[in-house]
C-alpha positions in Angstrom: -31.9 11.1 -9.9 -29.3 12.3 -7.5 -26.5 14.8 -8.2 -23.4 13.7 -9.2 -21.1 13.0 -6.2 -22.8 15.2 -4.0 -22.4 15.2 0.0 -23.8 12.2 0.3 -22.2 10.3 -2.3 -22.6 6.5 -2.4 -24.4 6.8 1.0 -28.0 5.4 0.1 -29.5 5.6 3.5 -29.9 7.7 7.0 -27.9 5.2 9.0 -25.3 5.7 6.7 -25.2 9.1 6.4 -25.2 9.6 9.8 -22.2 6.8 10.2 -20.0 8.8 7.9 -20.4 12.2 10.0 -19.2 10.6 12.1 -16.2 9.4 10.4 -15.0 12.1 8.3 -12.9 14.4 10.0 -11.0 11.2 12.0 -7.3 11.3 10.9 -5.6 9.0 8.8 -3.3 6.5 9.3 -1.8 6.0 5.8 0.7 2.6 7.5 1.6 1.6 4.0 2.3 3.4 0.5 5.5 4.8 -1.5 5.6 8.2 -1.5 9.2 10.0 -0.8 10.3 11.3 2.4 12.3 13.2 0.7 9.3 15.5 -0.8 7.8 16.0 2.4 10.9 17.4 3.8 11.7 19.6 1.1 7.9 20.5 1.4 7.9 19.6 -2.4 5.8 22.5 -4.5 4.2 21.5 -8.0 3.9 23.8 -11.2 1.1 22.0 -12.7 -1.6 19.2 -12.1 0.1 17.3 -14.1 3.1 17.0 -11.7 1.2 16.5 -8.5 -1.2 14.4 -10.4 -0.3 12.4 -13.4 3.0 12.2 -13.3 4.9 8.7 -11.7 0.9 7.5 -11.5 0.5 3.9 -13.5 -3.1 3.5 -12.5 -3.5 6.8 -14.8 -1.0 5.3 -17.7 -3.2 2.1 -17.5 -6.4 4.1 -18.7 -4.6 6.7 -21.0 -3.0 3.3 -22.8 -6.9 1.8 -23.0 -7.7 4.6 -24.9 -5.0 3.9 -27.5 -2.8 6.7 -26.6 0.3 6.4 -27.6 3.0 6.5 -24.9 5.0 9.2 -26.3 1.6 11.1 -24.2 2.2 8.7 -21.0 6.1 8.1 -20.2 7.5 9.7 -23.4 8.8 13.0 -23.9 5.3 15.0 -24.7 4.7 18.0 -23.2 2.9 18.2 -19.9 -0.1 19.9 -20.8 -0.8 17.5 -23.8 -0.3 14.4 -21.2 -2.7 15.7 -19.1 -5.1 16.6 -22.5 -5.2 12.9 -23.5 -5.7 11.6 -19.8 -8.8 14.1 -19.5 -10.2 12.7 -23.2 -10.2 9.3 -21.6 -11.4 10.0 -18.5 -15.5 10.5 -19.4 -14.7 6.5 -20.4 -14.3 5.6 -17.4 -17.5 5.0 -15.8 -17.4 2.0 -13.5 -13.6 2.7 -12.6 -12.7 4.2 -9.2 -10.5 6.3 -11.3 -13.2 8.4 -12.4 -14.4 9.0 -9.0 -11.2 9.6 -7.4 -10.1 11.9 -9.8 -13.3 14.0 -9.1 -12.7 13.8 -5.7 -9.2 15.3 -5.5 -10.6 17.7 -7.9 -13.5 18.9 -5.4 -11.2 18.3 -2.5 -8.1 19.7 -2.6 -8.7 22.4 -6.0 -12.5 23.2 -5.5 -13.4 22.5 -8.8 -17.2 21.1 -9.0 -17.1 20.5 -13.0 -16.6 17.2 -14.5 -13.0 17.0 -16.3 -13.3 15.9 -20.1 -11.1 16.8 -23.0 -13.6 20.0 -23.8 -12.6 21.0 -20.0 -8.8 20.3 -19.6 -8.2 23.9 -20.4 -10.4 25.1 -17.6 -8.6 23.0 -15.4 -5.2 23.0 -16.0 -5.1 26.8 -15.4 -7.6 27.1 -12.3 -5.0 23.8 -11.2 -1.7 25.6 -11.6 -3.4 29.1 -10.1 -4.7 27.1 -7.1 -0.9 25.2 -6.9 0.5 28.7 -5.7 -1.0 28.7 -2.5 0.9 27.7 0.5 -1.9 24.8 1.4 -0.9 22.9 -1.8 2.6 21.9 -1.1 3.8 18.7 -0.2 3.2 19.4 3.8 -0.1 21.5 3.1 -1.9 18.3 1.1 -0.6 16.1 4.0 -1.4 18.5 7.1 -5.1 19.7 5.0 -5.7 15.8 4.9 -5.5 15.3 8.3 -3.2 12.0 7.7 -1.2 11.9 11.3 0.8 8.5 10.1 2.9 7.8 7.0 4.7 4.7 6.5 6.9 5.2 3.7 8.5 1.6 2.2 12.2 1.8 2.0 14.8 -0.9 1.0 17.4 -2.1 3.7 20.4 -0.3 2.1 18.2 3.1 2.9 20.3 6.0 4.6 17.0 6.7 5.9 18.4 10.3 6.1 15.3 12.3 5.2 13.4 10.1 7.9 15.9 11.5 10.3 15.7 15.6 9.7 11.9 14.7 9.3 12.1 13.4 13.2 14.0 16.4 13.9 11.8 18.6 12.7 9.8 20.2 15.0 7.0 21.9 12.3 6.8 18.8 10.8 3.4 17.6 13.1 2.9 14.3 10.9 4.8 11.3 11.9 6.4 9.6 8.8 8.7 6.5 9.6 10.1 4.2 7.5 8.8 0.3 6.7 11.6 -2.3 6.1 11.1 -3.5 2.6 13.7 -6.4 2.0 12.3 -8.1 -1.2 15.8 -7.1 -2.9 17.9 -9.5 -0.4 15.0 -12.7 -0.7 15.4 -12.5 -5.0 18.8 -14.2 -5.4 16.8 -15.2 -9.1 16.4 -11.9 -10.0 19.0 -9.6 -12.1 20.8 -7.9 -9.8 20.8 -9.4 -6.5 24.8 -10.1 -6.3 25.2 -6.6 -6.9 22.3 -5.7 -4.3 24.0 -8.0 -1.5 28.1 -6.0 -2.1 25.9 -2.9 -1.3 24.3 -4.8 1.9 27.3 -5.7 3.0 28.7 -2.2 2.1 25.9 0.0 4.4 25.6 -2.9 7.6 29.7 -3.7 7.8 29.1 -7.3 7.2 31.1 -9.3 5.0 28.6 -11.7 3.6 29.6 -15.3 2.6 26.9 -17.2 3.6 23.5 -18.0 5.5 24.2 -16.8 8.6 26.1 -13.3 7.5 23.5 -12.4 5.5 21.1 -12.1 8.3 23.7 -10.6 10.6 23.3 -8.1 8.0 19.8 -8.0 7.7 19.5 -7.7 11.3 21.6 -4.9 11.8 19.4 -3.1 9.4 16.7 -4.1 10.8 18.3 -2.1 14.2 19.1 0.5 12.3 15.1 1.1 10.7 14.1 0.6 14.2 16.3 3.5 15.5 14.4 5.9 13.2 11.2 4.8 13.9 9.8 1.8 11.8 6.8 0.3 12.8 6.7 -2.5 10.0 8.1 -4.4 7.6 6.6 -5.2 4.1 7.4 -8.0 1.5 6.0 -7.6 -1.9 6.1 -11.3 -3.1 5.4 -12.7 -6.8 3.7 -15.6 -5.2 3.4 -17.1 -2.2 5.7 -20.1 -1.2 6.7 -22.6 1.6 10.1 -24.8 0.8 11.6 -25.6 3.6 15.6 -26.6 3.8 18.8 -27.3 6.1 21.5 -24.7 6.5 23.7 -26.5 4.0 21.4 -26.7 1.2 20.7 -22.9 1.2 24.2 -22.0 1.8 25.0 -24.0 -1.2 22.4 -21.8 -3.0 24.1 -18.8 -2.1 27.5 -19.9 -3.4 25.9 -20.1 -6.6 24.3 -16.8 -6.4 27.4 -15.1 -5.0 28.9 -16.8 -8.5 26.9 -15.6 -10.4 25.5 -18.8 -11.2 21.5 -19.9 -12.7 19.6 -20.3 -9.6 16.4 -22.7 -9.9 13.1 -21.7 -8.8 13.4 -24.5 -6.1 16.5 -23.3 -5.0 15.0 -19.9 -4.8 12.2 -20.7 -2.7 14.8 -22.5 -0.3 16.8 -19.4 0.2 13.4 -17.1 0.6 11.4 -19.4 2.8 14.5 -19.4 5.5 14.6 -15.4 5.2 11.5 -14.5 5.6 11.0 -16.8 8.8 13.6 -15.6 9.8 12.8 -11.9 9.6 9.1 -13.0 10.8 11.1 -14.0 14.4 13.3 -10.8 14.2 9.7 -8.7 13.8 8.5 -10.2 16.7 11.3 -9.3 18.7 11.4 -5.7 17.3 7.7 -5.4 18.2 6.7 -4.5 14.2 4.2 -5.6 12.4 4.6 -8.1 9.2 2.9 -7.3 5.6 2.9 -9.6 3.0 1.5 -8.4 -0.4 1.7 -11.3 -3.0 0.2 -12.6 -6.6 1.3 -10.2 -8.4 2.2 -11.2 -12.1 4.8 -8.2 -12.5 5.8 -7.2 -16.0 3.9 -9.7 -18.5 4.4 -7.5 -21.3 8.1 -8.3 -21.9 8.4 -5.7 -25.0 7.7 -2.7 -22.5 9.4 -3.8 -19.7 12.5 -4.0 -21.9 11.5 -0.4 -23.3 10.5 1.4 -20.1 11.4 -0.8 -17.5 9.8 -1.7 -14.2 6.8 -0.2 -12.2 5.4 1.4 -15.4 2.1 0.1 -15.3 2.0 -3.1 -17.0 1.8 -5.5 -14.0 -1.2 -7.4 -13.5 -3.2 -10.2 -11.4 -0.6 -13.6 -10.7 -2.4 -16.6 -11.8 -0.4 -18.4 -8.7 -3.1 -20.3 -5.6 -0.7 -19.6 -2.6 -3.1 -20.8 0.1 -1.7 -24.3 0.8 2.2 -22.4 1.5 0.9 -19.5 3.5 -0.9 -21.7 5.8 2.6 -23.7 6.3 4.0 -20.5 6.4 2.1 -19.2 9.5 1.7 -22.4 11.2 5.7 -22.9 11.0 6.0 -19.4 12.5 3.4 -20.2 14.9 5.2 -23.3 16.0 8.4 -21.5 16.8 6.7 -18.4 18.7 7.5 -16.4 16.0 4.1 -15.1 14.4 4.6 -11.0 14.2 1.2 -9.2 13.7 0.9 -10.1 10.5 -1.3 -8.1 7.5 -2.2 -10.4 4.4 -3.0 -9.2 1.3 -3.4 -11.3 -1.9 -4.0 -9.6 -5.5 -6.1 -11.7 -6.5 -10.0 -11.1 -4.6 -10.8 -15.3 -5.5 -8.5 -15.6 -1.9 -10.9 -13.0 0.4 -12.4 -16.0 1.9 -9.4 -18.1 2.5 -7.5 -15.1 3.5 -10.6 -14.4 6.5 -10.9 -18.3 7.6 -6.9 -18.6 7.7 -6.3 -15.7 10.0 -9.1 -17.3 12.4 -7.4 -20.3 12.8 -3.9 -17.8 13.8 -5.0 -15.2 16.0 -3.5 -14.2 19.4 -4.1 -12.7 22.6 -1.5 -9.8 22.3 -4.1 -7.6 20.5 -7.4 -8.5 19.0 -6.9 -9.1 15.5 -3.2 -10.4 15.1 -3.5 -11.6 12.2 -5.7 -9.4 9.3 -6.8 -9.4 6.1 -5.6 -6.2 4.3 -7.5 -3.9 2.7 -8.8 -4.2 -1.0 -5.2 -4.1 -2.1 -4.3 -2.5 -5.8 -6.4 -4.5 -8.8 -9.2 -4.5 -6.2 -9.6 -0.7 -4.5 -12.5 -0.1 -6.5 -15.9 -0.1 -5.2 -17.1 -3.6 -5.8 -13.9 -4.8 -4.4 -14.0 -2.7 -1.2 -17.2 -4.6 -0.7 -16.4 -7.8 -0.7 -13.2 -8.1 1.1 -15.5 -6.1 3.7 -18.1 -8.7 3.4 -16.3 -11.3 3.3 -14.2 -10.3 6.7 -17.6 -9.6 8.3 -18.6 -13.0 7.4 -15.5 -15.0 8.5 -14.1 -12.8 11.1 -14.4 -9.3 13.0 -15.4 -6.9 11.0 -15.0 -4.4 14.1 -11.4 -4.9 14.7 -10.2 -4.4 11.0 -7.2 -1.7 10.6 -8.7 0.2 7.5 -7.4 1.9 4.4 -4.3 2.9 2.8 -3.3 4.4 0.1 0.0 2.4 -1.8 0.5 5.1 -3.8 3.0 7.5 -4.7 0.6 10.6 -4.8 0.0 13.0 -2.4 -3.3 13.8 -3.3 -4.5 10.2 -2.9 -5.8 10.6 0.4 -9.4 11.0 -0.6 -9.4 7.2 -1.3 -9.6 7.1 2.4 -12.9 9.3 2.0 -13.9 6.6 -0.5 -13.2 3.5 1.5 -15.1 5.4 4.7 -18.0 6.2 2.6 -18.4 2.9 1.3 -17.7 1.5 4.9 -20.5 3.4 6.1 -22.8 2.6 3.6 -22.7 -1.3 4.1 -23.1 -1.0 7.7 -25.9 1.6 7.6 -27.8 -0.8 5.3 -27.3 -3.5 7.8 -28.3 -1.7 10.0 -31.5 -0.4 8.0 -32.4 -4.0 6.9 -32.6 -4.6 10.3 -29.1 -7.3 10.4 -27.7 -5.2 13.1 -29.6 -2.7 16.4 -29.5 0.8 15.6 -27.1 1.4 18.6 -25.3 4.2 17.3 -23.0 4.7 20.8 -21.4 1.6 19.2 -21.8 2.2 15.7 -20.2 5.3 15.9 -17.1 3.4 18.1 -16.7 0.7 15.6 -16.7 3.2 12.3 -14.5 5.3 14.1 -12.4 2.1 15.4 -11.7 1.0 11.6 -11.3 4.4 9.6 -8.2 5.6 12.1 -8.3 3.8 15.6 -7.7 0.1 15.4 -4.7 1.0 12.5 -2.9 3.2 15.7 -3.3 0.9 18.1 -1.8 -1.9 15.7 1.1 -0.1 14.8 1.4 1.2 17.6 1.6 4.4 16.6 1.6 6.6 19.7 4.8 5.0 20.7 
């Protein structure tokens, strides 16, 4: 039997093992996740574990509410130290879930603690946790600089003063560079409470009176300037589903006169209004020289009781039931037609798309850099173990396994890092068994290139992030 999550955890061969030396101590390029600029300026410090650790985190609320815990414990008013009792009493249920191994893992990593947390060991924990918190290693800019992560791409909304981006720039201790990824979902969802309020303050921050179609991406487009002034490198669009309705000026301008009144918009109409957008911020990518994300099938907020009780981004969001393939193929070839395919980074929510996703970016790539198009990492529902695997499988399979951009972390946690350790030891692992089964030569020069390529290189060279 071997030791629990010992040094060569989830590494089941020599090949492997010898892979991941190689691949540990490469820096990380963390190009997408939501975790505040603000914090790492400040250099943010944290009383307890709970703060660094359970607090903001939904992945956590999702387990503590499968235990039955009642959310007083999770997003209610309870005090810290009983929040982070119940999450430890649910944790030993776990088994299976990457939560329990990357809970371990930031344990080990970052607070030395080789137990296993339970609700008999919460005690022990919380106090060597908040002892080891003191030290000048464990703020904000210590967990970052201690993870070796060179990149952060924060994801900020248009209207963004993008001031804490700026005196981060201008900081000259600050040895990480964290720049800003344009995040415009707000301006696309005229059906979505809010947006006529969202576009006054659009028009507010980029000086643009906005009436119609072709204001609104002046506006857009000046933002886009202004991101690019403090350093972006990409955009991201977090989509319910994905969609392809193409429509003349007129028709969308008449959708936007009924949005600016306040007026029902149809999900037809909607998709009118959000197909021209993001085309046209695809074009405006590829002029800026960023890169494109598009994260979509997401169900968000199913459970319609909570989301009136808690609101939003609470943890209740799950798998959308939506098949976008036919519209994202449109999508691309449309863009592709006009010269106006960005590097683009795919990611659906829903694992049943790996394959299309792989056979879809073949059929777009370019010469500018190998891999234009990718298939994004295990994204969300599926960054656990079994569902690293198979969108790595499944990319080998249908595409280039050795020019894929890697991890990241989408979270809002500064000790999530280690998932990077997680994705490179599971990396290694499937390619040293290849290898061992004898699928691939035991050419290690190039092994060590290609591991070493995926966990930091190819993600640097995509976003272009020694520019």
């Amino acid at each position: 039997m071997k030791p629990f999550m010992d040094r060569d955890f989830l590494l089941t061969n020599k090949t492997a093992k010898d892979l991941y030396r190689a691949a540990e101590h490469m820096p990380i390029a963390d190009y997408h996740c939501h975790v505040s600029p603000k914090e790492i300026y400040e250099d943010k410090r944290f009383e307890n574990i709970f703060q660094v650790w359970l607090s903001g985190d939904h992945y956590k609320w999702r387990l503590m509410r499968s235990n039955g815990v009642d959310e007083y414990y999770i997003t209610g008013n309870a005090p810290e130290r009983e929040k982070f009792q119940k999450f430890a009493e649910a944790l030993p249920k776990a088994i299976g879930n990457p939560m329990y191994h990357w809970c371990h893992l930031e344990l080990r990593r970052y607070f030395g603690y080789e137990g296993i947390l339970n609700g008999d060991t919460a005690e022990e924990v919380w106090n060597l946790t908040a002892e080891a918190l003191k030290k000048d290693s464990m703020s904000v800019r210590g967990l970052i600089a201690q993870s070796n992560v060179a990149f952060i791409g924060t994801t900020d909304d248009p209207t963004d003063t993008l001031e804490w981006h700026r005196k981060l720039a201008e900081d000259k201790t600050m040895t990480t560079t964290v720049a800003p990824s344009f995040r415009p979902d707000k301006a696309l969802n005229i059906d979505k409470a809010g947006w006529k309020e969202y576009i006054n303050t659009l028009s507010e921050v980029s000086a643009v009176e906005i009436y119609n179609l072709a204001s609104l991406k002046t506006a857009l487009r000046k933002r886009m300037e202004y991101f690019a002034d403090h350093g972006c490198k990409a955009s991201d669009h977090g989509l319910d589903y994905m969609f392809f309705r193409p429509a003349t000026e007129d028709e969308i301008n008449r959708v936007l006169t009924k949005g600016f009144a306040g007026e029902s918009i149809s999900r037809e109409e909607a998709e009118a209004l959000k197909t021209e957008l993001l085309c046209f911020c695809a074009g405006e990518y590829v002029d800026l020289g960023w890169a494109m994300q598009i994260h979509y099938n997401c169900l968000r907020n199913p459970n319609s009781k909570r989301f009136e009780e808690i609101g939003p981004d609470t943890g209740f969001d799950c798998i959308g039931p939506n098949n976008g393939c036919a519209a994202m193929a449109k999508f691309l070839d449309a863009l592709n037609r006009k010269n106006s395919l960005p590097r683009t980074v795919l990611y659906s929510l829903d694992g049943n798309d790996n394959a299309f996703l792989d056979a879809l970016i073949g059929s777009f790539q370019g010469t500018e850099i190998p891999g234009k198009l990718q298939h994004g990492s295990a994204w969300w529902f599926n960054d656990h173990k079994q569902g690293m695997r198979d969108q790595l499988i499944s990319l080998a399979n249908l595409s280039l396994l050795g020019n894929f951009i890697g991890m990241l972390t989408d979270s809002r946690s500064f000790l999530s890092y280690t998932r990077h350790e997680y994705f490179r030891r599971i990396l290694c692992d499937l390619i040293g068994t290849w290898v061992e089964n004898g699928e691939y030569p035991a050419d290690m020069p190039t092994l060590t290139k290609m591991i070493r390529d995926i966990c930091y290189n190819n993600a640097a060279n995509y976003f272009h992030l020694e520019n």
